[in-house]
NUPAMI-645546 format. One line per field, with one value per residue (C-alpha): residue number from 1; residue in three letters; z, x, y. Coordinates in nm, 3 decimals, always signed. Each point is the difference from the previous one (the first is absolute). Layout:
# residues N
n	c(NUM;...)
res	c(Ala;...)
z	c(Z;...)
x	c(X;...)
y	c(Y;...)
***
This chain:
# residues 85
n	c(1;2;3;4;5;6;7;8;9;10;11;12;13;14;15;16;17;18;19;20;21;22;23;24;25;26;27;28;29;30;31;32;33;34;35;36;37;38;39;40;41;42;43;44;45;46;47;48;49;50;51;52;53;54;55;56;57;58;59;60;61;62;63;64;65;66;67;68;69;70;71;72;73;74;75;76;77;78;79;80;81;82;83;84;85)
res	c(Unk;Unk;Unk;Unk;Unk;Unk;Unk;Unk;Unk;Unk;Unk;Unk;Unk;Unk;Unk;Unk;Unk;Unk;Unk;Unk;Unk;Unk;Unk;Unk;Unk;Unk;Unk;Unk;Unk;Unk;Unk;Unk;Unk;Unk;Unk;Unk;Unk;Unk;Unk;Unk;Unk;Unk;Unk;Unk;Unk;Unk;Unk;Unk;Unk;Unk;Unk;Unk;Unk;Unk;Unk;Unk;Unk;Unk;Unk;Unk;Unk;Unk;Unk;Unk;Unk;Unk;Unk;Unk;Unk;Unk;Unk;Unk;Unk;Unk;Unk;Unk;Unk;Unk;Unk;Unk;Unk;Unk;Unk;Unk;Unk)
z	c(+0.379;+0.262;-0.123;+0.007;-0.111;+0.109;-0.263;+0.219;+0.029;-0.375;-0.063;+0.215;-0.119;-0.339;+0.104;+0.236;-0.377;-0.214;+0.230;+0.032;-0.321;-0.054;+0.269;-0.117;-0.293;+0.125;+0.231;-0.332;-0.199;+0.286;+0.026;-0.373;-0.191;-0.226;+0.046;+0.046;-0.325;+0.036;-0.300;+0.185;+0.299;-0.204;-0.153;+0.360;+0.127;-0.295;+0.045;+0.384;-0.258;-0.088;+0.405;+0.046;-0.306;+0.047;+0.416;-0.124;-0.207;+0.245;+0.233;-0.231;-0.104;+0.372;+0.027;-0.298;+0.123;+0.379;-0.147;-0.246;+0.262;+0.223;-0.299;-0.075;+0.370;+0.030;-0.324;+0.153;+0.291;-0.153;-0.220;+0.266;+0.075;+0.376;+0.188;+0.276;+0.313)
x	c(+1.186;-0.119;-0.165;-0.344;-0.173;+0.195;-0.051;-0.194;-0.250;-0.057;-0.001;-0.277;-0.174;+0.006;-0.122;-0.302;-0.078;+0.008;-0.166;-0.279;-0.038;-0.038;-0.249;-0.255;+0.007;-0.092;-0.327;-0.079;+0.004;-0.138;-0.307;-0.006;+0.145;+0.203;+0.326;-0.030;+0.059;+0.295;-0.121;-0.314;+0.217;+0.200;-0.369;-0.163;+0.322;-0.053;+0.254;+0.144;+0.160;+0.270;+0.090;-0.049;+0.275;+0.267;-0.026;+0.023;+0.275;+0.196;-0.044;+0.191;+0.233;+0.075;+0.018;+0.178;+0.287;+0.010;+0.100;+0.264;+0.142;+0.024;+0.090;+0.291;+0.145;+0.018;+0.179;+0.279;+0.065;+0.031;+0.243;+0.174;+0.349;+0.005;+0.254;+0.130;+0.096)
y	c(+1.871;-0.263;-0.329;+0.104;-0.344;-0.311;-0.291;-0.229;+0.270;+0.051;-0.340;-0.106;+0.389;-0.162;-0.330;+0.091;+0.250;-0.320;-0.219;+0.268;+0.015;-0.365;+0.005;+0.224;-0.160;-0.303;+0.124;+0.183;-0.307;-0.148;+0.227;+0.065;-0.338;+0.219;+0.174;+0.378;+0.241;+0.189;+0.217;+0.039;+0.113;+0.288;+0.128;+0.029;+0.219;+0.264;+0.265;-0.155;-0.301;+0.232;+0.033;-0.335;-0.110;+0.257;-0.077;-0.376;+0.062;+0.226;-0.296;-0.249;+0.235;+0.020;-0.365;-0.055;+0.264;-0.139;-0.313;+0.085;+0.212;-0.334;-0.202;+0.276;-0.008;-0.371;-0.039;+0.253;-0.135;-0.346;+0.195;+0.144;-0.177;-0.121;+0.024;-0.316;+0.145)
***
């Protein structure tokens, strides 16, 4: 199977995510002083919350496995016995 997501791509997938999320947090604190409710959150989605957590988990699962994977490969070819020529 080809490399379908190189690891400069998920990397900066998962940092645009995190800095989104700490930027609408802070126009909603801006506009609203407090933090949002993430309990409130899960009651407005009603039954889409169990979409939204098993996408979210698939998603770190995902991540979690593309770097193991990477973590795996660089540990054998440090392993790996090279040859002088």
């Amino acid at each position: 199977m080809s490399k379908v997501i190189s690891s400069s791509l998920l990397f900066w997938m998962v940092s645009i995510w995190i800095a989104s999320n700490l930027f609408s947090q802070a126009v909603y604190i801006g506009f609203n002083g407090t933090p949002y409710s993430g309990i409130e959150m899960i009651q407005s989605l009603g039954s889409w919350y169990y979409v939204v957590v098993v996408f979210e988990i698939l998603a770190w699962i995902f991540v979690g496995i593309h770097l193991s994977l990477k973590v795996i490969r660089n540990l054998q070819v440090k392993a790996t016995p090279q040859t002088a020529s």
